[in-house]
RODO-2510 file (C-alpha; in nm, 4 decimals, decimal comma):
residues 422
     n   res          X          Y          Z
     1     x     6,9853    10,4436    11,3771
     2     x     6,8247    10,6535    11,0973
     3     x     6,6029    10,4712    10,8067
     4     x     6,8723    10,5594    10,5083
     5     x     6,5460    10,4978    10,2495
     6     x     6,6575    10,8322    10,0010
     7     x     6,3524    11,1025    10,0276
     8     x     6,4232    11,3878     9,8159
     9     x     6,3098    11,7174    10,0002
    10     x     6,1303    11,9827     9,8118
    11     x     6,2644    12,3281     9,7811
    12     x     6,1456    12,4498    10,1060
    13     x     6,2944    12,1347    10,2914
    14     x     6,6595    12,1525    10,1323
    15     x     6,6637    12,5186    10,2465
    16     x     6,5089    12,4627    10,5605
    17     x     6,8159    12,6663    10,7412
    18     x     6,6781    12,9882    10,5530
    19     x     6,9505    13,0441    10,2697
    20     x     6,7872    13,0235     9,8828
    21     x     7,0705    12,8853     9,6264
    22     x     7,2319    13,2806     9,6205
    23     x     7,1398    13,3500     9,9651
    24     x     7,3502    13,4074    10,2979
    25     x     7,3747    13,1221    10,5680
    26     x     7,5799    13,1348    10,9041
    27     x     7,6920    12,8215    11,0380
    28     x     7,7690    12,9076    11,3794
    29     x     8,0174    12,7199    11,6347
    30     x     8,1470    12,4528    11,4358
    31     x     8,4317    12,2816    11,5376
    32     x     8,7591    12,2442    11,2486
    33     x     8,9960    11,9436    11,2045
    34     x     9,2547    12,1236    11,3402
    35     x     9,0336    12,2189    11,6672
    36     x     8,9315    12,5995    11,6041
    37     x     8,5747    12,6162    11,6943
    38     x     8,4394    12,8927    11,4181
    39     x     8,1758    13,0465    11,2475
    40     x     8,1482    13,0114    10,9057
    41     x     7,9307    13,2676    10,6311
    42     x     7,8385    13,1167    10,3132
    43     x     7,6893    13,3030    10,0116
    44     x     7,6691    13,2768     9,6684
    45     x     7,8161    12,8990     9,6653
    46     x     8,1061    13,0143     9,8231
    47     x     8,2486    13,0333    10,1775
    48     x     8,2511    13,4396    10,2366
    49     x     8,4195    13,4385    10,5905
    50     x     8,5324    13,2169    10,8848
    51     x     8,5848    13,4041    11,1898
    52     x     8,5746    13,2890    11,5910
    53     x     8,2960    13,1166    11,7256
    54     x     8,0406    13,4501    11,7940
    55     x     8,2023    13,6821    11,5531
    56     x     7,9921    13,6927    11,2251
    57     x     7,6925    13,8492    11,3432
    58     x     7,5339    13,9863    11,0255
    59     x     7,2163    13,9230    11,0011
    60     x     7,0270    13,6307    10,8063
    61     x     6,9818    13,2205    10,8086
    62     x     7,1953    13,0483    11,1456
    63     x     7,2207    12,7012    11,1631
    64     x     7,3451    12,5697    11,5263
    65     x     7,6480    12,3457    11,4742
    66     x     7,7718    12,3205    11,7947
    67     x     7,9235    11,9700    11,9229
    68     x     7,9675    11,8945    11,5016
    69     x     8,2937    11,9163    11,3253
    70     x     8,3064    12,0781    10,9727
    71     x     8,4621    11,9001    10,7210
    72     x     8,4987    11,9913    10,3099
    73     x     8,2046    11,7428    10,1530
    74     x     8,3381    11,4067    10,0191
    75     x     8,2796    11,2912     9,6644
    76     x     8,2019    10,9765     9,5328
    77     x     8,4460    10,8963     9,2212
    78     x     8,3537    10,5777     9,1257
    79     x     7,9854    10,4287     9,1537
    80     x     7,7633    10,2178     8,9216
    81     x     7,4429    10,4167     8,8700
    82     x     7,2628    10,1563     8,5898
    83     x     7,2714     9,8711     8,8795
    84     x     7,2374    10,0476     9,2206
    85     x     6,9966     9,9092     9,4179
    86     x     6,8981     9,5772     9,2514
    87     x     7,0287     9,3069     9,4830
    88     x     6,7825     9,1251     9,6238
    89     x     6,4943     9,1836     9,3376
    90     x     6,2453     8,8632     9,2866
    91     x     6,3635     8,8552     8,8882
    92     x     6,5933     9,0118     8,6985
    93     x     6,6944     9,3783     8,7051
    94     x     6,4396     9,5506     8,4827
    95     x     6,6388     9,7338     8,2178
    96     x     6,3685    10,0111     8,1411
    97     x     6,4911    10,3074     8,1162
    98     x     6,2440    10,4577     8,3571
    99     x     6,3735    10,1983     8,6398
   100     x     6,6968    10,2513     8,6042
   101     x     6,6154    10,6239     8,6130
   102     x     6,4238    10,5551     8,9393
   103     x     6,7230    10,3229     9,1037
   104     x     7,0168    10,6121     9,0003
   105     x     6,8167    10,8882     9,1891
   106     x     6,7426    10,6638     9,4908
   107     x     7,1350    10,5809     9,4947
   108     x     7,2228    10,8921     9,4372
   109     x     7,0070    11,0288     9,7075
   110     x     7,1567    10,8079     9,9129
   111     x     7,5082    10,9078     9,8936
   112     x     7,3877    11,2748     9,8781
   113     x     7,2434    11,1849    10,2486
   114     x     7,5842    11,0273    10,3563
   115     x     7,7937    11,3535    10,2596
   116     x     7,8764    11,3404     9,8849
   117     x     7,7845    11,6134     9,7169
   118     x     7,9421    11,4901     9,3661
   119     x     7,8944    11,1417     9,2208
   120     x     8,0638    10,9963     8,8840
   121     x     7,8642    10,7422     8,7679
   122     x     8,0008    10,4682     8,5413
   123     x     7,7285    10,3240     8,3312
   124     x     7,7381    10,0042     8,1015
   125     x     7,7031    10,1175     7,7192
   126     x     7,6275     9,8846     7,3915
   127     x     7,5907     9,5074     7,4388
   128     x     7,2285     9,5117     7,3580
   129     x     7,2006     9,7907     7,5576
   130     x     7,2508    10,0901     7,3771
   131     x     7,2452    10,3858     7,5208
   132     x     6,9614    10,3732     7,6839
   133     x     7,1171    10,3225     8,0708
   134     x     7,3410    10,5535     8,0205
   135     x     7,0386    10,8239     7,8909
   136     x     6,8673    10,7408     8,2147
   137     x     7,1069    10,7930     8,4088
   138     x     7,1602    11,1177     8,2922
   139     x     6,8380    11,1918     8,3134
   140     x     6,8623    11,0823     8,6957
   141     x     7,1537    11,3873     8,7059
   142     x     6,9462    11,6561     8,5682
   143     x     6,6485    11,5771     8,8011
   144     x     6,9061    11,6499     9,0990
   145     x     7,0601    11,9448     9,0150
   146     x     7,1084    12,1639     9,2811
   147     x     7,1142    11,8614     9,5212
   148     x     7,4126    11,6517     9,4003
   149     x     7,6214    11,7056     9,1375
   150     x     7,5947    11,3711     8,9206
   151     x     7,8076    11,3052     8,5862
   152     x     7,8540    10,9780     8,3841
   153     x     8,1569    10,7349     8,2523
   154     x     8,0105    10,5547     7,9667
   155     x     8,1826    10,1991     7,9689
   156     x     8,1323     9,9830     7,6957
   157     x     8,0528     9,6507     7,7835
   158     x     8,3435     9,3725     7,8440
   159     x     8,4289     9,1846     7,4927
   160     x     8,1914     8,8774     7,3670
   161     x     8,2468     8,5935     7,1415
   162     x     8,5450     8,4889     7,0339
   163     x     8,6826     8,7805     6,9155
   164     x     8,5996     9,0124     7,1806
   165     x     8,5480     9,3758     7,1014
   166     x     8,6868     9,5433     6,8549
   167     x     8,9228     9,8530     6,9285
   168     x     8,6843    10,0756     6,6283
   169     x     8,4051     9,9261     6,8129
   170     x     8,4818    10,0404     7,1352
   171     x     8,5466    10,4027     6,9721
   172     x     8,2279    10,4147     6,7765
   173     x     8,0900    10,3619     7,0819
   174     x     8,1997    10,5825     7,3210
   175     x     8,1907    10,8759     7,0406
   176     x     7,8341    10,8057     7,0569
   177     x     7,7787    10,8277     7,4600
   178     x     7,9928    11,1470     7,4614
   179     x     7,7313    11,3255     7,1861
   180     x     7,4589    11,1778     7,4025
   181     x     7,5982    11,3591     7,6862
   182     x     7,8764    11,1518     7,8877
   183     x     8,1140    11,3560     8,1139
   184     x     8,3902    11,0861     8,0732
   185     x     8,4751    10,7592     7,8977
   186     x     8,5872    10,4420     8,0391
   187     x     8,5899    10,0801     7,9626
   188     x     8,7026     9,7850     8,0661
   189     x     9,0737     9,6169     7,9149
   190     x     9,1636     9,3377     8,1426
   191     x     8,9367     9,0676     7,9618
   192     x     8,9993     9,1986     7,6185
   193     x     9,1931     9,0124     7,4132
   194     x     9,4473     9,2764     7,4056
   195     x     9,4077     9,4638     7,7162
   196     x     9,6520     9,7837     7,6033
   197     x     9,5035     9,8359     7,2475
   198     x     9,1851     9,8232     7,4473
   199     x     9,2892    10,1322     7,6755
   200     x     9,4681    10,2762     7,4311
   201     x     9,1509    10,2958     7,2132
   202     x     8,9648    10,4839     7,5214
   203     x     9,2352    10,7069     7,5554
   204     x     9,2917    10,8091     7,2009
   205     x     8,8790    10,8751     7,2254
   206     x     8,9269    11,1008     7,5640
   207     x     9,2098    11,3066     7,3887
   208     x     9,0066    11,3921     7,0872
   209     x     8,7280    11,5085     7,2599
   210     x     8,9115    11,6852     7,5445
   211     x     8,7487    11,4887     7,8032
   212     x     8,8461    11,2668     8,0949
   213     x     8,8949    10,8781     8,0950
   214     x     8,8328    10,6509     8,4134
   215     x     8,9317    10,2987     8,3004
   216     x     8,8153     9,9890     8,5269
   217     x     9,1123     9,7650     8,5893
   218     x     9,2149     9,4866     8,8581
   219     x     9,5913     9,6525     8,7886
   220     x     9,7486     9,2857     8,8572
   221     x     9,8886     9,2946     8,4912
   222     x    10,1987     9,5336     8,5045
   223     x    10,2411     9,5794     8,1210
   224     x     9,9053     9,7227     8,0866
   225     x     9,9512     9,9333     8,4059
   226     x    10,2935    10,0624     8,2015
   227     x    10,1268    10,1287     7,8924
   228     x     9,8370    10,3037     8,0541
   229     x    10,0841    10,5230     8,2218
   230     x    10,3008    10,5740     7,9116
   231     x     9,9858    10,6644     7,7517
   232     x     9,8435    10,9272     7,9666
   233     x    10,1362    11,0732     8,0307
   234     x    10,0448    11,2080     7,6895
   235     x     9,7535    11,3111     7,7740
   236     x     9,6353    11,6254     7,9349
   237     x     9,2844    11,5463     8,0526
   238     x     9,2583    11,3742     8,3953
   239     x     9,2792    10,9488     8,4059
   240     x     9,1383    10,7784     8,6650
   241     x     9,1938    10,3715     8,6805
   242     x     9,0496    10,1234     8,9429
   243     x     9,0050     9,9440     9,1397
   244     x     9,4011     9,8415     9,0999
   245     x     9,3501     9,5237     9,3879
   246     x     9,5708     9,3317     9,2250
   247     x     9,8499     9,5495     9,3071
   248     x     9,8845     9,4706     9,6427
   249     x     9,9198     9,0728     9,4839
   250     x    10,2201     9,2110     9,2665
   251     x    10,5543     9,1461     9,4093
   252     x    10,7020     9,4559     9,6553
   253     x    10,9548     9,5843     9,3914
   254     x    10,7121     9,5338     9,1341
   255     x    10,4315     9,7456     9,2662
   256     x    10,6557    10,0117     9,3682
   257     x    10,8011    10,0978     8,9814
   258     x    10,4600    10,1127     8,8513
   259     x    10,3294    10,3499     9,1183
   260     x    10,6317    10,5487     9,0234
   261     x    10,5444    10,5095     8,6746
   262     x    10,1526    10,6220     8,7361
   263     x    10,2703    10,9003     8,9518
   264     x    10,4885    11,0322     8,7213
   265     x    10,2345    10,9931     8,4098
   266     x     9,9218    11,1804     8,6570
   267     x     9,7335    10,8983     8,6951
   268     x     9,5064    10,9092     8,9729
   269     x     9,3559    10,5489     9,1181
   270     x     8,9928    10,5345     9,2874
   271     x     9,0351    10,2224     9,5470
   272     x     8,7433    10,0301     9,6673
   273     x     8,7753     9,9620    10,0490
   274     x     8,4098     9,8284    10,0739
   275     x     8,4469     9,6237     9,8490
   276     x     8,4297     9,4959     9,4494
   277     x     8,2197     9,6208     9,1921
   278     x     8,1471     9,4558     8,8626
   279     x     8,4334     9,3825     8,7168
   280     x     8,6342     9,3225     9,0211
   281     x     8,7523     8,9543     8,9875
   282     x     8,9336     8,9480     9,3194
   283     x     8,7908     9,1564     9,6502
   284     x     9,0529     9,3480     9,7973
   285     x     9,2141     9,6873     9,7866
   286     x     9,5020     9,8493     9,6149
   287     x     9,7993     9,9146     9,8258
   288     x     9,6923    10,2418     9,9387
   289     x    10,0383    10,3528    10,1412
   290     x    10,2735    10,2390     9,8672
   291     x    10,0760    10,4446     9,6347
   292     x    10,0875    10,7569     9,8194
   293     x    10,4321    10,6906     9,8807
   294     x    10,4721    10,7166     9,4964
   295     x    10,2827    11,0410     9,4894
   296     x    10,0053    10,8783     9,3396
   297     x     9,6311    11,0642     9,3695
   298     x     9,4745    10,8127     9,5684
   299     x     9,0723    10,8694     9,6094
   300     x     8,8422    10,6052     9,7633
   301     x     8,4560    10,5364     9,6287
   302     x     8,1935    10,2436     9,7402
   303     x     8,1671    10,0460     9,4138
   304     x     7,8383     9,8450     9,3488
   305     x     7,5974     9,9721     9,5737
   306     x     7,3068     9,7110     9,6693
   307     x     7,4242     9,5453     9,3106
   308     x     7,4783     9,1571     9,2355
   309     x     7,8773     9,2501     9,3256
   310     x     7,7793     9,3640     9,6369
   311     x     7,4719     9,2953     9,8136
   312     x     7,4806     9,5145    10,1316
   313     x     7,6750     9,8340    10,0156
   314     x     7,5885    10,1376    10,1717
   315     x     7,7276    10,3826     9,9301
   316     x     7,8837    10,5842    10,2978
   317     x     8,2168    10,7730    10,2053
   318     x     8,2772    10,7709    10,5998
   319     x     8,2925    10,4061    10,5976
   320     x     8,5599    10,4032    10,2686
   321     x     8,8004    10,6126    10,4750
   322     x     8,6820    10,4478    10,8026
   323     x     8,8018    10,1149    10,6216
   324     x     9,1229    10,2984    10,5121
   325     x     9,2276    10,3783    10,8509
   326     x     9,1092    10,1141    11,0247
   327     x     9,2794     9,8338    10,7289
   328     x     9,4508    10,0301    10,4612
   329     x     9,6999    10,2001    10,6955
   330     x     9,6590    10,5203    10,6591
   331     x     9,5813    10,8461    10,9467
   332     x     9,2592    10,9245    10,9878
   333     x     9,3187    11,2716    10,8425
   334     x     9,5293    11,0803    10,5013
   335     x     9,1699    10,8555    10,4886
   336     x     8,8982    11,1296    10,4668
   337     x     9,1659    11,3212    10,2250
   338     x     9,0718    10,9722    10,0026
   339     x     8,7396    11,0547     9,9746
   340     x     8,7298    11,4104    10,0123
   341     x     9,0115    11,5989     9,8149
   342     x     9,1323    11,2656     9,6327
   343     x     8,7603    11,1856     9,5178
   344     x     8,6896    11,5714     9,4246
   345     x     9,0400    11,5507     9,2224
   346     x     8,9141    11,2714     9,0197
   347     x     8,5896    11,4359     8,9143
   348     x     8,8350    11,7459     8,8204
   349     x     8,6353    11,9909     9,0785
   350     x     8,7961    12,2565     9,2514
   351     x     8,9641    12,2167     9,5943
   352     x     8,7588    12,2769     9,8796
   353     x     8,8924    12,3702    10,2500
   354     x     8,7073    12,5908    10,5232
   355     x     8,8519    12,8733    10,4498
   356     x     8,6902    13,2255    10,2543
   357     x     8,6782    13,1687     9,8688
   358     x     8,6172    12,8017     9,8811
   359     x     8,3411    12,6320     9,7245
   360     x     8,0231    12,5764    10,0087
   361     x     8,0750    12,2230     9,9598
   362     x     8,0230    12,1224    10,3615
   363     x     7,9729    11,8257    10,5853
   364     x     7,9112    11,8753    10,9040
   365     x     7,9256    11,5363    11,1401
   366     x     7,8732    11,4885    11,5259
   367     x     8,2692    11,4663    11,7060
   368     x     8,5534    11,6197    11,8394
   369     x     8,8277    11,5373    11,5322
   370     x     8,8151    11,3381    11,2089
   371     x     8,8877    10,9907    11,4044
   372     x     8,5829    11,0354    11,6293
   373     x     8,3586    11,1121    11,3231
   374     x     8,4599    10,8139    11,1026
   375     x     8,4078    10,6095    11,4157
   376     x     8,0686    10,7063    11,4627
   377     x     7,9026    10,9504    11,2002
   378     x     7,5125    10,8741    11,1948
   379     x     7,4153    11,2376    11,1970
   380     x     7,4937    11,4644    10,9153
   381     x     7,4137    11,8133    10,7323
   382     x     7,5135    11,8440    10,4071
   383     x     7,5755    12,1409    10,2273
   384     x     7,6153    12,1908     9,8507
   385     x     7,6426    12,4737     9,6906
   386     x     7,6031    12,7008    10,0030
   387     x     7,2254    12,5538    10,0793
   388     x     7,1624    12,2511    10,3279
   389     x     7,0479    12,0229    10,0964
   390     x     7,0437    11,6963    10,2969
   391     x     6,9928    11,5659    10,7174
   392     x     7,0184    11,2658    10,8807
   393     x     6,9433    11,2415    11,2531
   394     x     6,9777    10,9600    11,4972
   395     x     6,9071    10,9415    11,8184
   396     x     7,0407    10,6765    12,0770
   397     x     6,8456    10,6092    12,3459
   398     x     6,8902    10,3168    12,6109
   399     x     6,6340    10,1276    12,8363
   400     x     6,6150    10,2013    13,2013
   401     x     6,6781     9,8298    13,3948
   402     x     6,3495     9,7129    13,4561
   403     x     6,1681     9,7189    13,8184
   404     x     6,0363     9,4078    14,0042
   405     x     5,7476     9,2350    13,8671
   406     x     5,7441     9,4353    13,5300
   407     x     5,8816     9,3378    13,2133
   408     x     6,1395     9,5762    13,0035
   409     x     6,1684     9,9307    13,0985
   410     x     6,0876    10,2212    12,8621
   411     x     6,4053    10,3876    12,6718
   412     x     6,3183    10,7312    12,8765
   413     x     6,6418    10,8749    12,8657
   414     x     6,7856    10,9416    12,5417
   415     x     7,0712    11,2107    12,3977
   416     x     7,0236    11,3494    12,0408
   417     x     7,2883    11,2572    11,8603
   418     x     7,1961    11,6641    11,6271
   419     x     7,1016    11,9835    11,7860
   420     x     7,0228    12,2989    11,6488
   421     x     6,8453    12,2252    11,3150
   422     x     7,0070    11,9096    11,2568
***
């Protein structure tokens, strides 16, 4: 298996296929979900042609894709850039600014390597803290650009003392992230002592400034889940809530009005099949099926990565909609729509399918159709923005049975698991 420790490449390494950022690259005999086996021209940041496996001949950068499928690039919509990486440290997470500048490109990179080519971050604001995570971690985002597309949720922290947090204090706050830069605002409502003025508060901050809110919530409470709704069905920027597990602990009838409800209002909800992150009380996921049964916009992300809520996460879209099929319910094709066009609706990007005058947004994967690729996806390409900005390679090689008289044989005969530039 490959070593997943992030290494960003330089210039000439994340265009190793030959395309610059406005240049032309052919990916040649890639197969398509729906079993064409194609060429595919990219220029610009755009897909400029898919034609039959031979047929775009023009001249320029060919990358061999033969034996991989070609798949839009998932998204991550819901990651925790401040704490990435900092199970398992000897002491305490250091909060320098610097570190946690270090530990959100590392995560970042990692995800980049898995596929995602767009990560929201949501980042812990005030408590003692500032701004100062959240400045790093945008910090983190410029240093990537043209890698991964990174943007921020500033969440103020959950309420202390006996009073909690203040709805004006919440505001202040998040008016203060958003001038420092934040993409989106979110918080936290289910321990605050009034969980709806809580949300509302975010809300009423995300439609004066025009900008999206992404609100962390267990969902188990079904009068904040129907004021949310109420609320951003008022709204016309995008609103994101999860992780919603404790929907699934609702009763049937229950759980099905107030999907209706946060269908009806736009709400989309980012589950967490690998499990919690921070403010997760309960591990589980939302009731993915019921939800998309309701017309809800149902994306998947990973959570804490590597974080005290989750020691071993790996941050691996593949493995959220692996877990989605494979638990949640759903078709293979429904679960990599979770992390692929469900995450990329979240993040309010632009659709992206394999078709001419779609965003270069790529991932190619070794495997005949989506199941075979969530079942065993160790080598990837990555392509944002037209350029192949990230590879992972494995190779699997087993041990010829050992001969009389001598120990273990050599692994001498091994299959690549990439070919042709991969």
């Amino acid at each position: 298996m490959p070593d997943d420790q992030p290494r960003r490449p330089d210039d000439h390494a994340a265009g190793a296929a030959g395309a610059p950022e406005n240049g032309a690259l052919t990916l040649c005999g890639a197969r398509l979900a729906d079993g064409r086996v194609v060429d595919v021209r990219v220029c610009g940041g755009r897909i400029e042609a898919v034609g039959t496996a031979g047929s775009l001949t023009a001249p320029g950068a060919r990358l061999d894709l033969r034996g991989h499928l070609l798949l839009p690039a998932p998204a991550e919509p819901h990651a925790h850039g401040d704490t990435a990486l900092t199970a398992g440290l000897a002491g305490p997470a250091s909060g320098r600014p610097e570190d946690i500048q270090r530990r959100a490109t590392e995560a970042a990179l990692l995800q980049l390597g898995h596929g995602a080519t767009a990560l929201r971050a949501h980042v812990r604001i005030g408590g003692g803290r500032g701004l100062a995570g959240l400045e790093a971690v945008l910090r983190a985002g410029r240093s990537l650009r043209g890698l991964v597309e990174l943007t921020v949720v500033a969440v103020p922290g959950p309420p202390s003392g006996a009073d909690g947090v203040a709805g004006a204090d919440v505001s202040a706050l998040l008016r203060d992230a958003l001038r420092a830069g934040a993409d989106a605002v979110g918080g936290c409502p289910d321990p605050a002592p009034d969980p709806s003025g809580y949300a509302e508060a975010v809300l009423t901050v995300a439609a004066e400034h025009g900008c999206p809110a992404d609100l962390h919530t267990d969902g188990g409470d079904p009068a904040l889940l129907a004021r949310l709704a109420a609320s951003a069905a008022e709204l016309r920027q995008g609103v994101a809530i999860g992780p919603c597990a404790g929907l699934a602990r609702l009763p049937a009838d229950t759980a099905a009005r107030l999907a209706d409800r946060l269908a009806g209002a736009g709400v989309a909800v980012a589950v967490l099949p690998q499990g919690a992150c921070a403010d997760a009380a309960d591990r589980g996921t939302a009731p993915v099926r019921l939800l998309r049964a309701a017309g809800v916009r149902v994306a998947a992300g990973s959570g804490a990565l590597r974080d005290p809520a989750n020691p071993v996460g790996r941050g691996d879209p593949l493995e959220a909609a692996f877990l989605l099929a494979s638990q949640g319910g759903l078709s293979p094709a429904d679960a990599y729509a979770a992390v692929s066009e469900g995450a990329r609706h979240v993040l309010g990007l632009p659709e992206v399918r394999v078709e001419a005058g779609f965003p270069a947004e790529l991932l190619a994967v070794r495997g005949e159709g989506i199941a075979d690729a969530l079942s065993q996806a160790y080598s990837r390409i990555v392509v944002h923005r037209g350029r192949v900005v990230a590879r992972t390679s494995a190779v699997r090689e087993y041990g010829d049975a050992p001969a009389a008289g001598r120990g273990p044989g050599l692994p001498r005969q091994g299959r690549p698991e990439s070919t042709g530039g991969a």
